[in-house]
N, C-alpha and C positions, 0 to 999 in steps of 0.2 A: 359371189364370184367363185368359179373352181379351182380349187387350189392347182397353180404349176409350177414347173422347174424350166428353166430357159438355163441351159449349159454353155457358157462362152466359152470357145477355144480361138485362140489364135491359129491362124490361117496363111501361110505365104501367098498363097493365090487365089480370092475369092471366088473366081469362076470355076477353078480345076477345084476346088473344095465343092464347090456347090455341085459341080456332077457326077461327084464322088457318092456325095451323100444322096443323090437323086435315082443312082443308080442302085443304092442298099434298099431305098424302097422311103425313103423321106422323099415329105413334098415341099416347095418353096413358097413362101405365103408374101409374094411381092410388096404387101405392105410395109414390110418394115424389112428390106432388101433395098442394097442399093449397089456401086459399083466399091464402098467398106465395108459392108454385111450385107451374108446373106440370115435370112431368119427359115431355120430347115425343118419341119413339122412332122415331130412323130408317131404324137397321139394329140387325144385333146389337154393332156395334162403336158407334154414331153415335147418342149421345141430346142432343137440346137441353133444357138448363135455362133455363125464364122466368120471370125470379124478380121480383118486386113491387122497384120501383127502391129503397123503402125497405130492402126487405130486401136486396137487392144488396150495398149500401151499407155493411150490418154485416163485410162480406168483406174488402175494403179500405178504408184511410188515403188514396186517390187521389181526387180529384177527379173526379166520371161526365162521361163526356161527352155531348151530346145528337146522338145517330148521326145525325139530321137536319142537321145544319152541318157536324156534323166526324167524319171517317173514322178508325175506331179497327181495324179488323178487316175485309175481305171474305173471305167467306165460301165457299167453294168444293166442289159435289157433283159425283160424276161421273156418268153416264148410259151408257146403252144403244145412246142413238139419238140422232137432232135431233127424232125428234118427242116424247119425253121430255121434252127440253131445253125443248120449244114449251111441251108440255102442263104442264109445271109454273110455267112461265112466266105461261103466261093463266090458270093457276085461282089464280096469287099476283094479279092484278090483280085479277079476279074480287071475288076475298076482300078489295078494300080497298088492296092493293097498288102498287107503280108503277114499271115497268121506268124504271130509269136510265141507258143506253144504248141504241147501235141494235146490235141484231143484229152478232155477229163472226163472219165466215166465210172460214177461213183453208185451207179447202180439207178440208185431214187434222184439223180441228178446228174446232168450231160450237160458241157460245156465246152468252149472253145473262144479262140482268144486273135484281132486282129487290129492290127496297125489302119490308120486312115493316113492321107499321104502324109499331115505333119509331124507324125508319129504318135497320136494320140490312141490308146490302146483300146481298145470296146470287147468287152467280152459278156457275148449270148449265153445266156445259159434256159436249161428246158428243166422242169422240178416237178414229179412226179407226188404230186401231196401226200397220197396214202403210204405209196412207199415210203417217204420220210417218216412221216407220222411211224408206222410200224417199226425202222429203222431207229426213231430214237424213244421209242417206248422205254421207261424208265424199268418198270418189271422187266424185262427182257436183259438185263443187264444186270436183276439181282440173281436172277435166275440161272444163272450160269455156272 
């Protein structure tokens, strides 16, 4: 079997969550959707779970946080491009959404950072290998 990751967030609104994420460019895999989760598919490895806060809640003994104050998790996808990075960016605003940083442009690395409605934060980024590669060449830095 492939190895995945299925990401639970709590959710106040299953259906406003689920076309939140439908709208970023996930797909919903009805089978394991219902009117407490949705199951929102972003690769073959990468599916988000938005599970109704109530029902979250049956999974642990913790305390939820509310991702609007307080940071439990950022979230992290990788990209193609910077215009990926863009384009998923402004169709999460689009959707209700709200970038929580400005833009990071670190040369061999472009990223940017947005809220989903329960304030769960997802930040794209696009990673240029060779630049990197060349950027942390370790001669390069004796050599100075």
């Amino acid at each position: 079997m492939t190895k995945m990751i299925f990401v639970n967030l709590p959710v106040a609104n299953v259906a406003a969550a689920t076309a939140f994420y439908e709208a970023l460019g996930f797909t919903k895999n009805p089978m394991f959707s219902n009117e407490q989760a949705s199951s929102m598919v972003w690769s073959d490895a990468i599916s988000v779970m938005l599970l109704d806060t109530a029902f979250y809640a049956t999974f642990t003994n913790k305390t939820l946080i509310d991702a609007h104050t307080t940071s439990g998790v950022l979230l992290a996808l990788s990209f193609d491009s910077r215009a990926a990075v863009d384009a998923i960016t402004e169709a999460a605003i689009a959707a209700g959404g709200r970038e929580t940083r400005d833009r990071q442009d670190l040369g061999f690395m472009y990223g940017r950072a947005f809220e989903d409605l329960d304030g769960h934060t997802w930040e794209p980024a696009f990673m240029d290998m060779e630049a990197a590669a060349a950027t942390m060449d370790p001669t390069a830095a004796t050599s100075a």
